[in-house]
mmCIF file of the C-alpha atoms, coordinates in Angstrom:
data_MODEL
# 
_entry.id   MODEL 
# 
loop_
_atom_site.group_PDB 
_atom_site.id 
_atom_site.type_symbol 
_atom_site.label_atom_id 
_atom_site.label_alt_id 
_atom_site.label_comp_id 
_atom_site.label_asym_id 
_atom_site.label_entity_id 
_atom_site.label_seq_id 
_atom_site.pdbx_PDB_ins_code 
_atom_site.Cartn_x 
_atom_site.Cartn_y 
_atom_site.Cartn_z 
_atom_site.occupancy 
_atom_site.B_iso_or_equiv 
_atom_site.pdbx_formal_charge 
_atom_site.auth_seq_id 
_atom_site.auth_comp_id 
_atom_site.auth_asym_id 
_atom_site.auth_atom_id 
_atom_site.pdbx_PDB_model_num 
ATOM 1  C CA . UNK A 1 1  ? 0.000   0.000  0.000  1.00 0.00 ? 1  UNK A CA 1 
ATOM 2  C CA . UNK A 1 2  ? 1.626   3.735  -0.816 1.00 0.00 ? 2  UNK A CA 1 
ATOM 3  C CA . UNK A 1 3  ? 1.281   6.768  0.696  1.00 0.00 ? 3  UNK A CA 1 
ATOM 4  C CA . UNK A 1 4  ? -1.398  8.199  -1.726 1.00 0.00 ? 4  UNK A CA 1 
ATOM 5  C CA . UNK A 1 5  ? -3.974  5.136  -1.236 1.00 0.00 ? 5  UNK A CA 1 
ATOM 6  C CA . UNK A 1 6  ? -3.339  5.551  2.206  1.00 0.00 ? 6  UNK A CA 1 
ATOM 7  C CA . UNK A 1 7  ? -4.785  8.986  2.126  1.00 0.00 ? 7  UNK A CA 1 
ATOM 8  C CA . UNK A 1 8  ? -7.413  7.855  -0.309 1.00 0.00 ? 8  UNK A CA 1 
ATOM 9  C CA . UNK A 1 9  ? -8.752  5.203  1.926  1.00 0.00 ? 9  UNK A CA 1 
ATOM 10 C CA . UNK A 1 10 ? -8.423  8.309  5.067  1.00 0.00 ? 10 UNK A CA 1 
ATOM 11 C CA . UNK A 1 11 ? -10.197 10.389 2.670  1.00 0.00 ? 11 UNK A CA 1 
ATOM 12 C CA . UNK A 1 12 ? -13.030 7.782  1.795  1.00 0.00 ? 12 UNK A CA 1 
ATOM 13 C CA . UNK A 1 13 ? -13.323 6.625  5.278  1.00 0.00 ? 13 UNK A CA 1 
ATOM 14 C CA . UNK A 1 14 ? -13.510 10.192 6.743  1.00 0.00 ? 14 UNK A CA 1 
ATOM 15 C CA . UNK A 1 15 ? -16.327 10.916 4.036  1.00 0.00 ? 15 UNK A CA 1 
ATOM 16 C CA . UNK A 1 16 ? -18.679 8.233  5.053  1.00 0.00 ? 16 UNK A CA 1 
ATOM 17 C CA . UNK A 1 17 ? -18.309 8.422  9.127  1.00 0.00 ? 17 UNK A CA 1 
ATOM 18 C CA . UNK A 1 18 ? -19.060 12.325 9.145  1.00 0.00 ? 18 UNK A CA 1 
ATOM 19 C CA . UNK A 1 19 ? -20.542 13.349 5.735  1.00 0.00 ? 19 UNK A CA 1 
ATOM 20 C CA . UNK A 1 20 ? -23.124 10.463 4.865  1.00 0.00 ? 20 UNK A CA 1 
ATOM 21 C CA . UNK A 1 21 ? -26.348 10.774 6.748  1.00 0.00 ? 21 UNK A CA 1 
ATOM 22 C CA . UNK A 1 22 ? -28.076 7.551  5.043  1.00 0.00 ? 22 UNK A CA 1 
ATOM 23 C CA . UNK A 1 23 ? -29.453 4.463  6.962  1.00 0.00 ? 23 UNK A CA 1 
ATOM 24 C CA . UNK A 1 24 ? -29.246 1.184  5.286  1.00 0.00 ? 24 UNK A CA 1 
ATOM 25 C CA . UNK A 1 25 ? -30.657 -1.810 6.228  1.00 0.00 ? 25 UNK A CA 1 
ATOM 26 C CA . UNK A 1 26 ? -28.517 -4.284 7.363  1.00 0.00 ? 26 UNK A CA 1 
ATOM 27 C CA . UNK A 1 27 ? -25.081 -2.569 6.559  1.00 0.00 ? 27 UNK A CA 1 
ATOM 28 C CA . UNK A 1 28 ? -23.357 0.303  9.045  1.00 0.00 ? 28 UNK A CA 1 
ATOM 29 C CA . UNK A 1 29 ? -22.227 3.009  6.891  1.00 0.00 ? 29 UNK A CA 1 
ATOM 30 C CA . UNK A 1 30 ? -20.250 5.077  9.574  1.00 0.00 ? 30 UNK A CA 1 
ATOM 31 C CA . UNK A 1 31 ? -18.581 1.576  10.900 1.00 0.00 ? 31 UNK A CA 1 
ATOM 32 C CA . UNK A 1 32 ? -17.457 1.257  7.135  1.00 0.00 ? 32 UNK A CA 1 
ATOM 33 C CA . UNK A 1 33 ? -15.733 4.490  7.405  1.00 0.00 ? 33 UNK A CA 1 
ATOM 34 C CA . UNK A 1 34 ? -13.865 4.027  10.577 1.00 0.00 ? 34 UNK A CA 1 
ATOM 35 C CA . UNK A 1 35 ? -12.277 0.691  9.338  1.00 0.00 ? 35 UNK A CA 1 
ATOM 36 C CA . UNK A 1 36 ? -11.432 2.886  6.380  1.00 0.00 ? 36 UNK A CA 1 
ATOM 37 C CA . UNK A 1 37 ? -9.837  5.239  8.257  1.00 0.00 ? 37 UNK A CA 1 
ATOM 38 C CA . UNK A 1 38 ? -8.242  2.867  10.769 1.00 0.00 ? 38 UNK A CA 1 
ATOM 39 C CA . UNK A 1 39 ? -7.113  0.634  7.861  1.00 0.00 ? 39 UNK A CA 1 
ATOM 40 C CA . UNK A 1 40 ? -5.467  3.909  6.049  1.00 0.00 ? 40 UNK A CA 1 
ATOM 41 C CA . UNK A 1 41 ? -3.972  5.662  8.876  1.00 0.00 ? 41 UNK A CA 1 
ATOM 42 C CA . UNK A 1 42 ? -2.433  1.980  9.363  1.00 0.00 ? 42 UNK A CA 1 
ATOM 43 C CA . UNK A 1 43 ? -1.038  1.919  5.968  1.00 0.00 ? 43 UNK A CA 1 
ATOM 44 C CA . UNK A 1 44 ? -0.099  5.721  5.972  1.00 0.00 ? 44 UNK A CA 1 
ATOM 45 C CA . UNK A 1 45 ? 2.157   4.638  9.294  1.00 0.00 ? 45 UNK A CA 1 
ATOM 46 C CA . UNK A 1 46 ? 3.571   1.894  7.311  1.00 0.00 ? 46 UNK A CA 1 
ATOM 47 C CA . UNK A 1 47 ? 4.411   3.015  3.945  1.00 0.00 ? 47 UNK A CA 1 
ATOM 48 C CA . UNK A 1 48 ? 5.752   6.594  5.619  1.00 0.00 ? 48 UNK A CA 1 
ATOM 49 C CA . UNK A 1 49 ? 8.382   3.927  8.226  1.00 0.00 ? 49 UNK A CA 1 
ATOM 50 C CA . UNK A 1 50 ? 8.979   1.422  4.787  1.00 0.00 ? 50 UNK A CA 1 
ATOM 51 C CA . UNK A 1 51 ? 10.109  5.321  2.373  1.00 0.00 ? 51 UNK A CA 1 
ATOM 52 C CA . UNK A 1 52 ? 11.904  6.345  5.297  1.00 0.00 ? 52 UNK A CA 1 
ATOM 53 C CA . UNK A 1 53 ? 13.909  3.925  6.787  1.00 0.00 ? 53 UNK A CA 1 
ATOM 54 C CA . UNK A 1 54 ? 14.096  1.026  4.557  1.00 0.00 ? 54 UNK A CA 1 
ATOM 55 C CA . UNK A 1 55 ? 15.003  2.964  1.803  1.00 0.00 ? 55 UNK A CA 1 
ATOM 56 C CA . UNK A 1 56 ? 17.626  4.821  3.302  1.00 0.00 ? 56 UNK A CA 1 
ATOM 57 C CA . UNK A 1 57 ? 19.635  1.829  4.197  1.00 0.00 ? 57 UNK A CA 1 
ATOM 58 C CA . UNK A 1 58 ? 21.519  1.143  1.300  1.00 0.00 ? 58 UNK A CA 1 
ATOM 59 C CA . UNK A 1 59 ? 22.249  4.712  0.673  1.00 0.00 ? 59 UNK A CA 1 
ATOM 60 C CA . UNK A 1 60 ? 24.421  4.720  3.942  1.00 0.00 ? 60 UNK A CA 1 
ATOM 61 C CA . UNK A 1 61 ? 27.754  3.213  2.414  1.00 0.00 ? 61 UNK A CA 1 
ATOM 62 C CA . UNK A 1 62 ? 30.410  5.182  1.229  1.00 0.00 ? 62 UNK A CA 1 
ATOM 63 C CA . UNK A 1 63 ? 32.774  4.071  -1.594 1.00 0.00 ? 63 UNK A CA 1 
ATOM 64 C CA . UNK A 1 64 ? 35.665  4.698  -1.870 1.00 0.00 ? 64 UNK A CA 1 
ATOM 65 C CA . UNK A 1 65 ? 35.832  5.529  -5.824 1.00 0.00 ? 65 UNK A CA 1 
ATOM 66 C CA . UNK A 1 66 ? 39.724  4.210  -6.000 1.00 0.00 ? 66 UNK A CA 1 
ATOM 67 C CA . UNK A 1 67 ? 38.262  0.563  -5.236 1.00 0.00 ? 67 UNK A CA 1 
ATOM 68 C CA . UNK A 1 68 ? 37.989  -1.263 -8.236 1.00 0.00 ? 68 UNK A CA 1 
ATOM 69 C CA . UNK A 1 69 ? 34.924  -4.505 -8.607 1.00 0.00 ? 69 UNK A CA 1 
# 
């Protein structure tokens, strides 16, 4: 999951737990939107720690550029 469908499942999940007003039979519109937003903030966490950290691992060693392969 990346950063921007992070945000778009925040987005979608904030959207139906404050803006939709509808009552469906059967199915909990509002409870849909906080897993959304529990499930993105989740994934926002994750994918911000996995750009961050795991990808600046490798850029840590310095070569010397006299060392030939």
């Amino acid at each position: 999951m990346t950063i921007g469908t992070s945000i778009l499942l925040i987005a979608v999940g904030a959207i139906l737990k404050w803006a939709v007003t509808a009552h469906v039979s059967g199915f909990n519109i509002q409870t849909a939107g906080v897993v959304l937003l529990v499930v993105g903030v989740i994934g926002l966490i994750l994918s911000v720690f996995y750009a961050f950290y795991w990808g600046r691992r490798g850029a840590t060693a310095v070569r010397d550029p006299r060392d030939r392969y």
